[in-house]
C-alpha positions in Angstrom: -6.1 -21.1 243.5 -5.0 -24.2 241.8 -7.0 -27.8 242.8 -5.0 -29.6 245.4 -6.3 -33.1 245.4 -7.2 -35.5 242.4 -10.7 -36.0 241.5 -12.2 -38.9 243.8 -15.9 -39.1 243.4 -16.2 -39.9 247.0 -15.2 -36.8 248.2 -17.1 -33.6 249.3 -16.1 -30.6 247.1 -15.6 -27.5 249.0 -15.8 -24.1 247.6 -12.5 -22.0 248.1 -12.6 -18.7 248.0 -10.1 -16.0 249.3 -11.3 -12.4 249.6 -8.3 -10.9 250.2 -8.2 -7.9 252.7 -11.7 -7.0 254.1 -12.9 -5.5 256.9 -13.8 -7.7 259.9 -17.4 -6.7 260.0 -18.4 -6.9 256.2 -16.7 -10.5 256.4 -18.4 -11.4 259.2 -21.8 -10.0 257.3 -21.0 -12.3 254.6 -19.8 -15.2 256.4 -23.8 -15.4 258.4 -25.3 -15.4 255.1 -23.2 -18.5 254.2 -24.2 -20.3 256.8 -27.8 -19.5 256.6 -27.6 -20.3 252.8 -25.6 -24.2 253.8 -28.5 -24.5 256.2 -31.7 -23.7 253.8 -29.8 -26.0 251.3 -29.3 -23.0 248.8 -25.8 -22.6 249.3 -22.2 -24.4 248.6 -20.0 -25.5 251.3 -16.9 -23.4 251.5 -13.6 -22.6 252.7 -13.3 -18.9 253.5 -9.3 -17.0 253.2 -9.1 -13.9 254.0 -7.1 -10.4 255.9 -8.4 -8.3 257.8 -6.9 -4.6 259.2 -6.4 -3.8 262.5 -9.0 -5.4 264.7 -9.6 -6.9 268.2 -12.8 -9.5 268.7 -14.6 -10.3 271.9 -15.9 -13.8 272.0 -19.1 -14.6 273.8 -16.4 -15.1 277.5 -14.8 -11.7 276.9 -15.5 -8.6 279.2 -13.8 -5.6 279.2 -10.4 -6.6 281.9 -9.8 -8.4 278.4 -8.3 -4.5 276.9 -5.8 -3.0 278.7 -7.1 0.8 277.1 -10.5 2.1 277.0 -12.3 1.4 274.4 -12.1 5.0 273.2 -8.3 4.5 272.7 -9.0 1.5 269.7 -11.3 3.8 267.7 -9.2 6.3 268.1 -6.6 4.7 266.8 -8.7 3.2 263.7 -8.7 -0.6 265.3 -12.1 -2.1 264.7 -13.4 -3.4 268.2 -16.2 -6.0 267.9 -17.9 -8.4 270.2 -18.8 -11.5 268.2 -21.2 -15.0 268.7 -17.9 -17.3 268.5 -16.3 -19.4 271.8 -13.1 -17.5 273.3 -12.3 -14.4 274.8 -9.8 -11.6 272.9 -8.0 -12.0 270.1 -6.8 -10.0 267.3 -6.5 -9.8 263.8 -3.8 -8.1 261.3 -2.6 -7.8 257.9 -0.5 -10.3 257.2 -2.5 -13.1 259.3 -4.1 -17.0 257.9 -7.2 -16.1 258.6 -9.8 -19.3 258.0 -13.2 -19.5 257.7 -15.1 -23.3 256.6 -18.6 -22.5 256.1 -19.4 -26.5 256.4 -21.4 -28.8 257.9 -19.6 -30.7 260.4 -19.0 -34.6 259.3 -19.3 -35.8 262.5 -21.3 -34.0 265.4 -18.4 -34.1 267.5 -16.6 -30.4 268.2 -13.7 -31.2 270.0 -12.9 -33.6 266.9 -13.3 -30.6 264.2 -11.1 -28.7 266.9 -8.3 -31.1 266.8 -9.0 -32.2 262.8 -8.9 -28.8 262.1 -6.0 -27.4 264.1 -3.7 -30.3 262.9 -4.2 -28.6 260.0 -2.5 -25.8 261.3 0.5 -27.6 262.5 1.5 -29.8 259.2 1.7 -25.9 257.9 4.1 -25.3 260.2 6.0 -28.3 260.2 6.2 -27.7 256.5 7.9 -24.6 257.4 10.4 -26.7 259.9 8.9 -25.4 263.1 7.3 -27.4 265.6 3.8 -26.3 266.3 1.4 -28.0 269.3 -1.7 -28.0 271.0 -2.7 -27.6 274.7 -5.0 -29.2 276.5 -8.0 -27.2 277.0 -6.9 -24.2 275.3 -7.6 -23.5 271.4 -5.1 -22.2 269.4 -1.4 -23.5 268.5 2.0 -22.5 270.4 5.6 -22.9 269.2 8.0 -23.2 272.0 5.8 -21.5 275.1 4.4 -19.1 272.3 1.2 -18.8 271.0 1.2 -18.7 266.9 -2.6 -19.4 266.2 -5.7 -18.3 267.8 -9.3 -20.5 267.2 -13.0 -19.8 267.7 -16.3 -21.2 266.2 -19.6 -20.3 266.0 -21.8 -23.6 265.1 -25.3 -23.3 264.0 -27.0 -26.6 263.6 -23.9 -27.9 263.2 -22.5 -25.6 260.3 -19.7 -23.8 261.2 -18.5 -19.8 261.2 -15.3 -18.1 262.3 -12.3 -20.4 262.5 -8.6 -19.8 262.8 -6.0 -16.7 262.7 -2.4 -17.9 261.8 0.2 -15.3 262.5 2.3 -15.4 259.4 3.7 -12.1 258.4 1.6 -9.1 261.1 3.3 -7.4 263.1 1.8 -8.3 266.5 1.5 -5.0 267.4 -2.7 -5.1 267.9 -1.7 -8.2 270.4 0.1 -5.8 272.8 -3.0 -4.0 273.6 -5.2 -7.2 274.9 -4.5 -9.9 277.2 -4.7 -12.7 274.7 -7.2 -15.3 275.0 -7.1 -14.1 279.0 -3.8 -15.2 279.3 -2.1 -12.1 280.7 0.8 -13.9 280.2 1.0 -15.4 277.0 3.7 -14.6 274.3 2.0 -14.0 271.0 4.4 -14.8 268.1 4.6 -15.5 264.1 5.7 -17.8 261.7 8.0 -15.0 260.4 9.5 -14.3 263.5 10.5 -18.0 264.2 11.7 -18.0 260.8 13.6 -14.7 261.2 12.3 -13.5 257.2 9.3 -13.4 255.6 6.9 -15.9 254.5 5.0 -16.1 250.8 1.4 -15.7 252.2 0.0 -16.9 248.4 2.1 -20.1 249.1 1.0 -20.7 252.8 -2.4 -20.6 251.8 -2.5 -23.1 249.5 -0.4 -25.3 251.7 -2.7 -24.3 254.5 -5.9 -25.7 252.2 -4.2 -28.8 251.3 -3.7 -29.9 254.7 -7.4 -28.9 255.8 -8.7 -30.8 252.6 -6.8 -34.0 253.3 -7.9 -34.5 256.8 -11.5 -33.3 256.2 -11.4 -35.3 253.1 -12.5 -32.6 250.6 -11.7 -31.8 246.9 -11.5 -28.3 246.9 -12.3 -26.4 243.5 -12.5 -22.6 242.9 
């Protein structure tokens, strides 16, 4: 991934790394050893890119009136079901998705102002794409038009953060069908591809994606 800002000696570097596709579980592995690392002082801050196959996640409010199947159905059907330690309830994760992790300690010990920082992010990426993304108060996540594009949970841990952000660019949707999303039995879950009606260059999202996040969290990423 190419650097996205000039050099500015008052800026925080941040690590970027993308892993590519990787099961939800070995990321997850990785991602609390990154944050114990940031917090022992051994470790980099870091900006975290990656896929992940079929999966669902349970956040700590999730109970089982969140999946419309038993849970026998999911593995069954090779979709990873995992209760995780971020905020939020159901939500679901496919090839194809933004999914963003920052591994960082938060600049200001304010959450709801990394919340907002971080999903304004979100919506330049969209905007870039001519599509009018928007936040709700009290709910995380982005919607275009009544429909929910971007689900958002984190974990914080003395103030470093885990887990993130899953941008619907190019998946299918399909996994979304078989949860009530974010306990909205309701909600419309859609994509950046569907609004778009063709495909989008995941590569090329990304690195818009890390530009935004880097400007508003003033960071100089490097690789």
């Amino acid at each position: 991934m190419v650097q996205l800002l000039s050099k500015d000696a008052t800026q925080t570097e941040l690590l970027v790394e993308d892993w590519g596709e990787l099961a939800y579980l070995e990321a997850l592995a990785r991602q609390e050893e990154l944050v114990q690392a940031v917090l022992s002082g051994t470790g980099r801050e870091r900006l975290v890119l990656v896929e992940h196959p079929a999966t669902i996640t349970l956040g700590r409010r999730a109970t089982d009136a969140d999946l419309h199947l038993p849970e026998s159905f999911y593995r069954d059907q090779g979709i990873c079901l995992q209760r995780i330690n971020r905020g939020g309830l159901a939500t679901a994760h496919e090839p194809g998705q933004l999914v963003v992790y920052p591994i960082v300690r938060l600049k200001k010990k304010d959450l709801r102002w990394f919340a907002h920082m971080f999903l304004s992010a979100v919506i330049q990426l969209l905007a870039d794409y001519g599509i009018d993304g928007y936040l709700k108060e009290g709910e995380p996540g982005v919607w275009v038009a009544g429909r929910k594009i971007c689900s958002f949970g984190i974990a914080l841990k003395r103030w470093v953060s885990s887990h993130g952000i899953a941008v619907n660019i190019n998946n299918s949707l399909r996994t979304f069908d078989m949860i009530v999303p974010c306990g909205q039995p309701g909600e419309i879950v859609t994509s950046l591809s569907r609004e778009l009606g063709h495909q989008v260059d995941l590569t090329t999202a990304k690195h818009q994606f890390v530009e935004h996040f880097c400007k508003r969290f003033d960071y100089r990423p490097i690789t």
